[in-house]
N, C-alpha and C positions, 0 to 999 in steps of 0.2 A: 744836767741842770734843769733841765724841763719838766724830767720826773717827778723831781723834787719841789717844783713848784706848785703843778699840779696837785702831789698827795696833800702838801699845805693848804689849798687854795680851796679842795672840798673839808677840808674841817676848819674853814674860816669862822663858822658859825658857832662853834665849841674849840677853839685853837689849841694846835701844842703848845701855845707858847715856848715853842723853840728857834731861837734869830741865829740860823745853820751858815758854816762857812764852808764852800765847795771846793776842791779844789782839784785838776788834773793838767792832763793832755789835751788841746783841743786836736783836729784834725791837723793843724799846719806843723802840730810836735811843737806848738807853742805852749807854755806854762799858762793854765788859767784858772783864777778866782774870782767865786761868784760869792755875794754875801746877800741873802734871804731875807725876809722879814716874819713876823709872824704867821700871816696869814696866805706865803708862797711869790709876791712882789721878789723880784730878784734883778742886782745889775752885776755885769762883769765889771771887775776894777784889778784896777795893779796890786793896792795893798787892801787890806779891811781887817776888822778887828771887833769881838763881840762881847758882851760882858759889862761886867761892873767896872771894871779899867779901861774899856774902850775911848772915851773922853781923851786917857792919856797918852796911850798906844798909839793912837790913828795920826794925831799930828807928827809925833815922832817919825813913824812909816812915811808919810805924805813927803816930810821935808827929807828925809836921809834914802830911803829906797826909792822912791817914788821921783825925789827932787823937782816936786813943786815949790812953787815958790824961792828958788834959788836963781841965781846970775851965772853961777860957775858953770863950765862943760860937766855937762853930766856924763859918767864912765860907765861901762862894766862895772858891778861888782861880782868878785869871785866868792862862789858859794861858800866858803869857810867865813869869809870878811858878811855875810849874809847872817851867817850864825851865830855870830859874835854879838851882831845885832841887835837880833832880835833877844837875845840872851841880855844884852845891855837894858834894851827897851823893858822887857818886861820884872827885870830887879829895878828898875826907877818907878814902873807901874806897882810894885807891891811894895813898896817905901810909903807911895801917896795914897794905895786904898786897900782897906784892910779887907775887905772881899777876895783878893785876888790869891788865889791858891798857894800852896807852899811847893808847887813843881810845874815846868811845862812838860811837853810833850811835841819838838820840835819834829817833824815829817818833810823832808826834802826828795818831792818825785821828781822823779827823771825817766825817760823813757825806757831805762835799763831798772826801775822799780823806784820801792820806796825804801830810803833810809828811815831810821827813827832814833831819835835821843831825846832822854829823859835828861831835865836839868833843875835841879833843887834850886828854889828861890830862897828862900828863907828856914832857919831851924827854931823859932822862936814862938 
């Protein structure tokens, strides 16, 4: 995470303009994401989301994965009901903004690796 703030941080001046989303293992074999800004500023958080849909994405995450802002016990969620999710979130993000790609590209590490699924949003 630090690396990556850094390489940003010396091309602040001329930036990639690239708003990077990190994600791993930290030491504890706990799941961690970091979400970047241009110029290498970075915090860890639960959920985050970057793009032209991010507006619509992040509250969705906040309230359903995250459960901010909620009264109910917050549960486990099992990684499939995870992917459904975020599968759900992002065809409601590409209904309201036409920027949003016609595919994701969902990644689920775990310390045994990474999966990866591709899932078509839209054919139109």
């Amino acid at each position: 995470a630090q690396m990556l703030s850094t390489t940003l941080y010396y091309k602040r001046f001329f930036p990639y303009y690239a708003f990077n989303v990190f994600g791993g293992i930290d030491q504890e074999g706990k799941g961690a994401i970091y979400s970047y800004d241009a110029i290498g500023s970075f915090e860890r958080t639960s959920v985050t989301a970057t793009g032209s849909g991010q507006a619509y994405v992040i509250p969705l995450l906040d309230n359903v994965i995250a459960h901010r802002n909620r009264t109910d016990e917050k549960r486990d969620l099992p990684k499939e009901e995870v992917i459904e999710l975020v599968k759900d979130v992002f065809l409601s993000c590409g209904e309201r903004d036409i920027y949003t790609g016609d595919q994701v590209e969902i990644c689920v590490i775990t310390k045994e690796g990474i999966e990866t699924t591709m899932f078509q949003l839209k054919a139109d």
